[in-house]
C-alpha positions as CSV (number, residue, x, y, z in Angstrom):
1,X,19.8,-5.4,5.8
2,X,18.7,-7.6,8.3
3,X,21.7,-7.6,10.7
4,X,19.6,-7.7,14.7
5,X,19.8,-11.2,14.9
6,X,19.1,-11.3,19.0
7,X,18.3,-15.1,18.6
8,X,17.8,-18.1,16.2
9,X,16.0,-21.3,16.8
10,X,18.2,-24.1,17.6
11,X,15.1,-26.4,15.5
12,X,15.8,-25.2,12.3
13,X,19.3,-25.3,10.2
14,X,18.9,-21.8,8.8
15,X,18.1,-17.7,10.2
16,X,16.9,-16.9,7.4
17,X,14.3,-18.8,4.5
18,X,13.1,-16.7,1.3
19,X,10.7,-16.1,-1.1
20,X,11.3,-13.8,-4.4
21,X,11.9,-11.1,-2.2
22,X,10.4,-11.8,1.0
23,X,11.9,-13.7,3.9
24,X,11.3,-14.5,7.3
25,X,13.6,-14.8,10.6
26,X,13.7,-15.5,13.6
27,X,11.1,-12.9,15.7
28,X,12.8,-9.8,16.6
29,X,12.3,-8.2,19.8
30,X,12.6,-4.4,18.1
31,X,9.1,-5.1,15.9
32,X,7.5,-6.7,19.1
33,X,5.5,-2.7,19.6
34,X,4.8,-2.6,16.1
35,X,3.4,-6.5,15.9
36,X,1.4,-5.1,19.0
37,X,-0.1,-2.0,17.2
38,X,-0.9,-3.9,14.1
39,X,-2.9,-6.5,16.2
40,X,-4.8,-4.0,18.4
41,X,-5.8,-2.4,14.6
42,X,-7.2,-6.0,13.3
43,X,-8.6,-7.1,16.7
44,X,-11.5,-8.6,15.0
45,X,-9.6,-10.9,13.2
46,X,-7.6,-12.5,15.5
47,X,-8.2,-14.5,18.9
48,X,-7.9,-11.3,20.8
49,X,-10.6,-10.4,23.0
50,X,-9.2,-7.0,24.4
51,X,-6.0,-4.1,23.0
52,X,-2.8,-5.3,24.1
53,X,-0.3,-2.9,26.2
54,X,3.3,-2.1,25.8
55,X,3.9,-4.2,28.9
56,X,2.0,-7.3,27.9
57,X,3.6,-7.4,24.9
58,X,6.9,-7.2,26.3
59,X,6.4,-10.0,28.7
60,X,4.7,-12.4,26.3
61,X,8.1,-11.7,24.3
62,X,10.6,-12.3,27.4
63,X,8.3,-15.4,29.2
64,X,6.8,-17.2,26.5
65,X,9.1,-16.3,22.8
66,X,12.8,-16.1,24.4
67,X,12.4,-19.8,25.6
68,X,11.5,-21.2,22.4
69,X,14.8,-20.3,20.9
70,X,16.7,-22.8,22.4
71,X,14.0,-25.5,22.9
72,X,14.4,-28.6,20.8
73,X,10.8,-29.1,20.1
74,X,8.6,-26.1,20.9
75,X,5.3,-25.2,20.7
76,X,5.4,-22.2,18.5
77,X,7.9,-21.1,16.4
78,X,7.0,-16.9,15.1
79,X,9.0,-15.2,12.7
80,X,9.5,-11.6,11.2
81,X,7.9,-11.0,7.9
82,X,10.2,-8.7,5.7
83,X,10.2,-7.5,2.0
84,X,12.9,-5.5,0.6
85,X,14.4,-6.0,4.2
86,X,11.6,-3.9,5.8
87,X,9.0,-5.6,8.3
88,X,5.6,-5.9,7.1
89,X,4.3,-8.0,9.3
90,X,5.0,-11.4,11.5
91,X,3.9,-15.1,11.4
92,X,5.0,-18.9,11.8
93,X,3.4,-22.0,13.2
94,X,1.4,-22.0,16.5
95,X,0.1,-25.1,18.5
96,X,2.8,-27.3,17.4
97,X,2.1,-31.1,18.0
98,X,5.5,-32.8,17.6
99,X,3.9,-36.5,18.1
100,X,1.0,-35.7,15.2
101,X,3.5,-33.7,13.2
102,X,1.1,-30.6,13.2
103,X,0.8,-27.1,13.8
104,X,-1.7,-24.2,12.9
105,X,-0.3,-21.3,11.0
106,X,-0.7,-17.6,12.3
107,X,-0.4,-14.7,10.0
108,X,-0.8,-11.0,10.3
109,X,0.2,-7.9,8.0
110,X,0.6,-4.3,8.3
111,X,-3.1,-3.2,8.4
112,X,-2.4,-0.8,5.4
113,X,-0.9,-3.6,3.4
114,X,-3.8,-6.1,4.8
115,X,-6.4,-3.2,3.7
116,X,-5.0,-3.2,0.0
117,X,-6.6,-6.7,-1.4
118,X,-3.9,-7.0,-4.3
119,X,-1.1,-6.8,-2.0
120,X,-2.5,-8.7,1.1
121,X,-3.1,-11.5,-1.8
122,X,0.7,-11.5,-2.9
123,X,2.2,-11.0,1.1
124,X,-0.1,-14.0,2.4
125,X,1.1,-16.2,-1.0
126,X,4.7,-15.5,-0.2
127,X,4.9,-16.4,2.9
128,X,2.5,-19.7,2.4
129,X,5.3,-20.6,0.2
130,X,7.8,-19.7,2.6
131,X,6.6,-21.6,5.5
132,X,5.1,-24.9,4.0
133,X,8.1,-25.0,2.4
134,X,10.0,-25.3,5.8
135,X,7.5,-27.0,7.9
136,X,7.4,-30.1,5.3
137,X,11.1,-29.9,4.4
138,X,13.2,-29.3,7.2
139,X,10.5,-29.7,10.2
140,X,8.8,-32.6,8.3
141,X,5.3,-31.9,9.6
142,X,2.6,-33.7,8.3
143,X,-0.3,-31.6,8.3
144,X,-0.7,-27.3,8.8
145,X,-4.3,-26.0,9.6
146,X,-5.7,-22.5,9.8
147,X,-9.0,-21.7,11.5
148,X,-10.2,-18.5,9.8
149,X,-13.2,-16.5,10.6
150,X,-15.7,-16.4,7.6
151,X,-15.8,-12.7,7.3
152,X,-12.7,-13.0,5.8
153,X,-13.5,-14.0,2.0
154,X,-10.3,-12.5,0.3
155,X,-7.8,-14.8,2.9
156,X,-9.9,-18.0,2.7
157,X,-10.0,-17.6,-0.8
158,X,-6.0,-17.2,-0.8
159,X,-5.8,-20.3,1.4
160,X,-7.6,-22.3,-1.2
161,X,-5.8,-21.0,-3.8
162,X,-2.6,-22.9,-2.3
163,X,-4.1,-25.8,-1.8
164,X,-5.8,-25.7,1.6
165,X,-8.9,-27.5,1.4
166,X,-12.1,-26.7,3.7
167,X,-12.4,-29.4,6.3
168,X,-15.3,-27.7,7.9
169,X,-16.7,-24.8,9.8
170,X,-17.8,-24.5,13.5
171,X,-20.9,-22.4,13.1
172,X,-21.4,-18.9,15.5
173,X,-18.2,-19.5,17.0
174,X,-17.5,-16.2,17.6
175,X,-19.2,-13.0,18.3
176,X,-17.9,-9.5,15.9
177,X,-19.3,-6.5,16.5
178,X,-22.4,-8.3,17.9
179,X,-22.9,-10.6,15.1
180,X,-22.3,-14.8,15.6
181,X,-19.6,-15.3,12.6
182,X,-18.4,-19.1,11.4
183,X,-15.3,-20.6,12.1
184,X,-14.0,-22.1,8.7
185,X,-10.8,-25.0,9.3
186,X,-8.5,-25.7,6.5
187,X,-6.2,-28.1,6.0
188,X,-2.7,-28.9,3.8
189,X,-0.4,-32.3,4.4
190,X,2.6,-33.0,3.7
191,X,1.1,-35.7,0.5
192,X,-0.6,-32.9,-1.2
193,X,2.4,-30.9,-0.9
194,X,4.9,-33.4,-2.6
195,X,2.3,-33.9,-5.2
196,X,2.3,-29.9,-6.1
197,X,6.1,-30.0,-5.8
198,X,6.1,-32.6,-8.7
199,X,3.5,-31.1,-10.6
200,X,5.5,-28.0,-10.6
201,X,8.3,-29.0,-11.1
């Protein structure tokens, strides 16, 4: 069981918010090396230009994470990704705007578990479930966004499968492996989530 709880966020009323059986807390600083070794693996998915060291990591953790426990309104708010009460992999919201009520979501799984199509399609459903649910019910955002590189077919198609819709795409935004790659932006509000609450209900 999930019992290291180093810190909570004073911004939201719970530790811990589930799905089946995933669930999410709080960022833990004892999966900060493995977050780190899963994001050096699937460096050309993320806005990382260059491997991360134990001693970056570590001080991104204790300047720029520690702080946002006790903040009222911070900017990012990252959370442990557990199933079965092992971590497989980390997320939350990134670039919160408190005024607009937004905030991109950030995702990353175990690279064997992100390899495996079947069960990157379950993890990455879960845990949209998990945190729309709590960015439009206890945070009361507005609007999440996601800017996805295009190589990535299976997440986009995940994304859409949710209810994200493709606002547009900023075209050879990024270089991979020495190829130009799209930028696709998608979008979910708050309106189309009450509407798929009601329809599922």
């Amino acid at each position: 069981m999930e019992l290291n709880n180093d810190n909570t966020y004073n911004c939201l009323k719970k530790e811990k918010y589930y799905f089946k059986n995933y669930y999410i807390v709080p960022i833990r600083r004892k999966y900060i090396q493995l977050i780190r070794k899963w994001r050096n693996e699937q460096i050309d998915i993320l806005r990382q230009r260059k491997k991360l060291t134990e001693k970056e990591q570590t001080n991104y953790y204790n300047k720029i994470i520690k702080k946002t426990f006790t903040e009222k309104e911070p900017d990012i708010i990252i959370f442990s990704y557990l199933l079965d009460d092992v971590c497989i992999g980390y997320g939350g919201l990134t670039n919160i705007d408190w005024i607009s009520k937004k905030a991109e979501i950030s995702f990353i799984v175990n690279t064997t578990r992100y390899s495996n199509s079947e069960i990157y399609q379950k993890d990455f459903q879960c845990f949209l479930n998990i945190i729309t649910q709590l960015s439009f019910d206890e945070l009361k955002l507005n609007r999440l966004f996601t800017e996805t590189y295009d190589v990535r077919g299976l997440h986009i198609k995940i994304l859409e499968s949710m209810g994200f819709e493709l606002e547009g795409k900023i075209k050879q935004h990024v270089n991979i492996k020495d190829k130009f790659v799209d930028s696709k932006i998608h979008g979910y509000n708050r309106k189309q989530y009450i509407e798929k609450q009601k329809n599922f209900h």
